[in-house]
Backbone as ProteinMPNN parsed JSONL, in Angstrom:
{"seq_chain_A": "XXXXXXXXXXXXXXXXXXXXXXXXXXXXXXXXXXXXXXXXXXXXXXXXXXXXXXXXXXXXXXXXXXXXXXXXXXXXXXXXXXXXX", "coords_chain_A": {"N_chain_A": [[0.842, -1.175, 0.0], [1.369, 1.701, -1.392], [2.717, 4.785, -3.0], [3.876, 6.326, -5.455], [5.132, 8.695, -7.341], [6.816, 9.657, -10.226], [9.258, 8.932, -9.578], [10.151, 5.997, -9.837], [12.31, 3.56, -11.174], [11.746, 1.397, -14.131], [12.716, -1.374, -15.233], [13.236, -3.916, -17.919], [14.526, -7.502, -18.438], [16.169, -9.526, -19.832], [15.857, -11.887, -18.334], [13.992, -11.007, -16.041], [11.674, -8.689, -14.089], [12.731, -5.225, -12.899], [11.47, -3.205, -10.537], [12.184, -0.234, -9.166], [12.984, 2.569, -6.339], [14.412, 5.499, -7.429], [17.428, 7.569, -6.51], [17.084, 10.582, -4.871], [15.474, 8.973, -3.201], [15.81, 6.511, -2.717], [17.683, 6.291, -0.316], [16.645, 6.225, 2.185], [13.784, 4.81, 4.352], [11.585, 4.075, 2.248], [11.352, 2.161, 0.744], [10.794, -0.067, 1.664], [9.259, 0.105, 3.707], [7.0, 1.006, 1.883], [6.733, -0.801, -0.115], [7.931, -0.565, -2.621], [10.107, -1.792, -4.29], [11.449, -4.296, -6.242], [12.232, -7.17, -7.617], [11.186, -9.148, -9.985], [10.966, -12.24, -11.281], [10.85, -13.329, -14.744], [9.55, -15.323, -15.471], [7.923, -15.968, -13.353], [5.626, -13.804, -13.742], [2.421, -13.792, -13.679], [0.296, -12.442, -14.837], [-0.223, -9.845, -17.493], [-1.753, -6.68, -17.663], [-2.992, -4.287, -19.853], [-4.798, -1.365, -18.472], [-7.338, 1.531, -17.978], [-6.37, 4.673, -18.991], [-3.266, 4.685, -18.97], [-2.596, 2.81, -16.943], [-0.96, -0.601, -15.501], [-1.424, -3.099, -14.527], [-0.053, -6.07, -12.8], [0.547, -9.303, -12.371], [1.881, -11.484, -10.121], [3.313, -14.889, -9.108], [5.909, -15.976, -6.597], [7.179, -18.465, -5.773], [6.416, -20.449, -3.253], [5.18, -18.322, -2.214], [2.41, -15.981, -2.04], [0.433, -14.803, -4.123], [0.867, -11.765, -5.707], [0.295, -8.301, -6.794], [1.184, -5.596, -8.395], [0.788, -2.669, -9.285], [1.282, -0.03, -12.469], [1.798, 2.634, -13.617], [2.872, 4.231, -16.069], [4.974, 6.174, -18.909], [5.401, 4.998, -21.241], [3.395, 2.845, -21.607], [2.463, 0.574, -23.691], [4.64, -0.099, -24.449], [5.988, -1.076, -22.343], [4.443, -3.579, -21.741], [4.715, -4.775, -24.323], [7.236, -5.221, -24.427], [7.348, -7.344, -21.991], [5.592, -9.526, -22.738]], "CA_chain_A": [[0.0, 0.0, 0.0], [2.165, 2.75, -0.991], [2.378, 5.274, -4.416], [4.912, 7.061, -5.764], [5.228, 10.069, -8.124], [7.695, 10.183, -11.078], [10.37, 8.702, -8.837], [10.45, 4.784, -10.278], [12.573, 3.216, -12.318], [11.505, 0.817, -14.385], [13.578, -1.96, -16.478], [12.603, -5.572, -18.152], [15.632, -7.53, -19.353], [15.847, -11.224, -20.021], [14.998, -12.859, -17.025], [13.624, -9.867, -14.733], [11.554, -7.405, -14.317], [13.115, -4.431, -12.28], [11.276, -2.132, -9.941], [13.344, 0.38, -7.757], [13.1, 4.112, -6.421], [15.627, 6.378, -7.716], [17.932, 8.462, -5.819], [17.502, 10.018, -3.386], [14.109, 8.141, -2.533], [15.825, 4.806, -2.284], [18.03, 6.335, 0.763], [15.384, 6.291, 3.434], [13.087, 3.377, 4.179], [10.359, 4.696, 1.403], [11.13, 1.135, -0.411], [10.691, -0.951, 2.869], [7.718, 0.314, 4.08], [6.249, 1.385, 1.166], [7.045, -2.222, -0.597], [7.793, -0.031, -4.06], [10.811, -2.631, -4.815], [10.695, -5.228, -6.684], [12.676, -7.918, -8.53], [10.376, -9.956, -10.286], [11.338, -13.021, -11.978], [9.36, -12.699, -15.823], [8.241, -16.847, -15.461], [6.615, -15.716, -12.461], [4.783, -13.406, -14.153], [1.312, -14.266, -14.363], [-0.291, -11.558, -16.035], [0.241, -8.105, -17.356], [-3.069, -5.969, -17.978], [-3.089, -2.513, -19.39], [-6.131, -0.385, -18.142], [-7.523, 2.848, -18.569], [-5.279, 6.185, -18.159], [-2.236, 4.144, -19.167], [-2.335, 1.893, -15.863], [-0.85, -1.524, -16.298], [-1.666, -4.093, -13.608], [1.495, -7.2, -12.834], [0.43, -10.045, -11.148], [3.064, -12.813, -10.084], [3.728, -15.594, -7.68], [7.004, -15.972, -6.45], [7.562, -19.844, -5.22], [6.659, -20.615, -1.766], [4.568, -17.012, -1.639], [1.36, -15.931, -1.898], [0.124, -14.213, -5.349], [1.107, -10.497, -5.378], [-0.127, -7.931, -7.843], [1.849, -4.112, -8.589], [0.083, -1.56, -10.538], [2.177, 1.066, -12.457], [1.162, 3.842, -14.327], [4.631, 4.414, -16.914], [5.208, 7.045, -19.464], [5.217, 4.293, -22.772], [2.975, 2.025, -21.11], [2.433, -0.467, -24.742], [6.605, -0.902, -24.74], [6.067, -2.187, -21.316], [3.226, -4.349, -21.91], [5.13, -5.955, -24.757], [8.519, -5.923, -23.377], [7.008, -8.526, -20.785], [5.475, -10.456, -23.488]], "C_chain_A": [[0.883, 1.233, 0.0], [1.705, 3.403, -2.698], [3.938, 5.929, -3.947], [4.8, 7.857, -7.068], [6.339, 10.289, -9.395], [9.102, 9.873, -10.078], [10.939, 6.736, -9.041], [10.994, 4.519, -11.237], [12.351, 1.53, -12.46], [12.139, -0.084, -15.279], [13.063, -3.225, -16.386], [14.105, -6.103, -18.619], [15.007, -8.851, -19.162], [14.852, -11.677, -19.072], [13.885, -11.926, -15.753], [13.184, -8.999, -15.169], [11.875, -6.186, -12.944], [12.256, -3.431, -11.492], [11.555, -1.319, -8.946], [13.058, 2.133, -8.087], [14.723, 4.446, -6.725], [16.053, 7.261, -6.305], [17.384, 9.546, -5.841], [16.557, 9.329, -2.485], [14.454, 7.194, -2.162], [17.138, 5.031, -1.09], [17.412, 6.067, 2.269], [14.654, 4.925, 3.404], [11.925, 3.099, 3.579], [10.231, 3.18, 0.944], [10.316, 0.139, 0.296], [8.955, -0.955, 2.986], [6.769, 0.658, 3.386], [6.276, 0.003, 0.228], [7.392, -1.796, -2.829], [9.346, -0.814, -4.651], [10.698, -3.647, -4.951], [11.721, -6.132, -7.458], [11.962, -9.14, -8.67], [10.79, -10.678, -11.58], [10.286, -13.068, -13.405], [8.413, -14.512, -15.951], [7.418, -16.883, -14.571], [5.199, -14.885, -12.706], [3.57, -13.906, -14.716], [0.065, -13.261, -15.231], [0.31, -10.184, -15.947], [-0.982, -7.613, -18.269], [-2.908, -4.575, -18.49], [-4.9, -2.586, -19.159], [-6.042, 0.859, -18.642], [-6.509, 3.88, -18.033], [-3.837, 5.736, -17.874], [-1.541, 3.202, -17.706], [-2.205, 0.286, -16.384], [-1.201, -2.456, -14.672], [-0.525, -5.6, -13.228], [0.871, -7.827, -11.551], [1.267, -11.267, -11.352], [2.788, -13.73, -9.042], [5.107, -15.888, -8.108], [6.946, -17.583, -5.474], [7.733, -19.884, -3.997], [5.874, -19.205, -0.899], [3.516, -17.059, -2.098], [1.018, -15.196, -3.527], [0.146, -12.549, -5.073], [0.659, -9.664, -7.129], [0.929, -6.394, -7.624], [0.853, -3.726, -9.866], [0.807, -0.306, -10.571], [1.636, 1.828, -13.864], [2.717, 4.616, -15.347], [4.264, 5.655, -18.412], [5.024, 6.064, -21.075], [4.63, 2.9, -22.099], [2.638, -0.029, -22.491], [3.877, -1.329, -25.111], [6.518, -1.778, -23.876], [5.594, -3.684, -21.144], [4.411, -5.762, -22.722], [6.607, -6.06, -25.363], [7.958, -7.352, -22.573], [6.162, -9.841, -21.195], [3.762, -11.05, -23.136]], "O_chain_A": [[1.18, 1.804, 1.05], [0.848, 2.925, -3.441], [4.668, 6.017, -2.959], [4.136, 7.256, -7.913], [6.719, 11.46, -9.402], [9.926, 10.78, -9.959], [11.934, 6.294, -8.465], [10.575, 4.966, -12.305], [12.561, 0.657, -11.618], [12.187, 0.423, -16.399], [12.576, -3.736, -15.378], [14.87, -5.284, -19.128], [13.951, -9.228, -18.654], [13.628, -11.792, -19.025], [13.223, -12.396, -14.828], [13.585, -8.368, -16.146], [11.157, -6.342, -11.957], [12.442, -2.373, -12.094], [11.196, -1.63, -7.81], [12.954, 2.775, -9.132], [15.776, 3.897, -6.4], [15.324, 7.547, -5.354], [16.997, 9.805, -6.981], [16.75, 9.125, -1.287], [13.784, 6.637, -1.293], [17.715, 3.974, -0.84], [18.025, 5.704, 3.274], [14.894, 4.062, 2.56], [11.185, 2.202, 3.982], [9.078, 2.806, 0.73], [9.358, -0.437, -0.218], [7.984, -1.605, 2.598], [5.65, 0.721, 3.896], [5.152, 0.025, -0.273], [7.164, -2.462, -3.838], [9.746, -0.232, -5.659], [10.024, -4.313, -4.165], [12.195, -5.349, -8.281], [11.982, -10.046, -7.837], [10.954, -10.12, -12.665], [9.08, -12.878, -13.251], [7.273, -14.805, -16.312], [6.369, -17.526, -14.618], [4.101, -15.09, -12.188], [3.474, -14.356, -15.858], [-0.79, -13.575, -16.059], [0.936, -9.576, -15.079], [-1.178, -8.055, -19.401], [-2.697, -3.679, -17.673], [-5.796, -3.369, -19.474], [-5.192, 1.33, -19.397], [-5.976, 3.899, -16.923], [-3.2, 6.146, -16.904], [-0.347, 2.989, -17.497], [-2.91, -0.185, -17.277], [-0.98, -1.749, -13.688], [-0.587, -6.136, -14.334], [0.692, -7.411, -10.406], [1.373, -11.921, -12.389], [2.059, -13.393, -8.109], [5.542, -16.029, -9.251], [6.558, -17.462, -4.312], [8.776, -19.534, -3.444], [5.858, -18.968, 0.308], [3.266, -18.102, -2.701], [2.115, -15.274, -4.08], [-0.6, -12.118, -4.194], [0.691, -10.204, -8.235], [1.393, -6.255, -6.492], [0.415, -4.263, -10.883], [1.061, 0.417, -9.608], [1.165, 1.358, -14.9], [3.364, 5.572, -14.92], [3.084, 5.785, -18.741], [4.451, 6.642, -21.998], [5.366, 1.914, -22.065], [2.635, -1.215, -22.161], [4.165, -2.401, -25.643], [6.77, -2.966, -24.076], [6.157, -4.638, -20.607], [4.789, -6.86, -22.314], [7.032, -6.682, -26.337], [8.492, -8.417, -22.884], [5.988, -10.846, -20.505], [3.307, -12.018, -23.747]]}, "name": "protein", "num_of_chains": 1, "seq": "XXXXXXXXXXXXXXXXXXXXXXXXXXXXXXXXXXXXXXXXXXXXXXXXXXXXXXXXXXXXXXXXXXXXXXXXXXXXXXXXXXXXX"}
């Protein structure tokens, strides 16, 4: 339960998808308690949704955890989409 403002960066590469605050947000315990980090394996990925107003929806399970969802709102939200396949 947290948000953030133009302060995420976002990257997909092979195996992973990346979510981490930028400096100087990721000094403090904004990531912790706000749970806005993320390394998410992409076979865990069980879906990726866009919505309206360029919101994309990411839901995963991570082996041995419970089903977790992130919703991110990105600047080229269709690259993301199908970056992640």
């Amino acid at each position: 339960m947290g948000g953030a403002n133009s302060c995420l960066m976002v990257a997909v590469t092979r195996d992973q998808l990346h979510i981490a605050l930028q400096f100087p947000f990721n000094l403090m315990f904004m990531p912790q308690v706000w749970d806005l980090e993320h390394c998410i394996r992409r076979r865990d990925i069980q879906s990726v949704k866009l919505g309206p107003s360029r919101w994309i929806r990411i839901e995963w399970q991570q082996p041995g955890s419970r089903r977790r969802a992130f919703r991110l709102r990105v600047r080229q939200p269709d690259a993301l989409v199908q970056a992640l396949g």
